[in-house]
C-alpha positions, 0 to 999 in steps of 0.5 A: 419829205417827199416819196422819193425822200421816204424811199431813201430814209426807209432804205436807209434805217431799214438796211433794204436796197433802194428798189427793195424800199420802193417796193416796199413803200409803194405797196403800203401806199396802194394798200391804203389806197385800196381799201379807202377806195373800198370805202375802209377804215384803215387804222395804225395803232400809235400812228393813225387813221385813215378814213373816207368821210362824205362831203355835201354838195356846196356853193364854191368860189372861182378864185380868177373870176370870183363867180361863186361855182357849185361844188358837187357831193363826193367822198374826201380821204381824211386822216386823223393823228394817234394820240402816239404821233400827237404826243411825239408832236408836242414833246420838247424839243431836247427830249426827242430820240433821233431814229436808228440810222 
């Protein structure tokens, strides 16, 4: 699923107009982005968590020539599953209820 596709399934199960789920979407979506570039934790009970994490520089390699590369330090977003979302992941397939349309 791709955002435009969110868009639409938000606009639909919501009942919001298409500009109203756009907004809507897109401001969640900056909302996270924002507080991760504040370096925030950003936590949503029985969804997720996203968080910024350091990464150390690092030897890399170019996958044309081959020639290993230095990778330099910097931060990464990272995002760890709920135990809700990994628990709706791994139930049997005939016992999941499809969303409200």
């Amino acid at each position: 699923m791709n955002k435009e596709e969110l868009i639409e399934k938000v606009a639909k199960t919501s009942g919001f107009t298409k500009k109203n789920a756009e907004k809507a979407v897109s401001c969640v979506l900056d909302s996270i982005s924002d507080a991760l570039v504040q370096n925030e934790k950003v936590q949503l009970l029985g969804f997720g968590t996203f968080d910024v994490r350091e990464r150390e520089a690092r030897m890399g390699r170019n996958s044309k020539t081959g020639k290993e590369v230095e990778l330099p330090a910097g931060k990464v977003p990272v995002f760890s599953a709920g135990k809700t979302l990994k628990d709706a992941l791994n139930e049997p397939e005939a016992s999941r209820t499809p969303a409200p349309q």
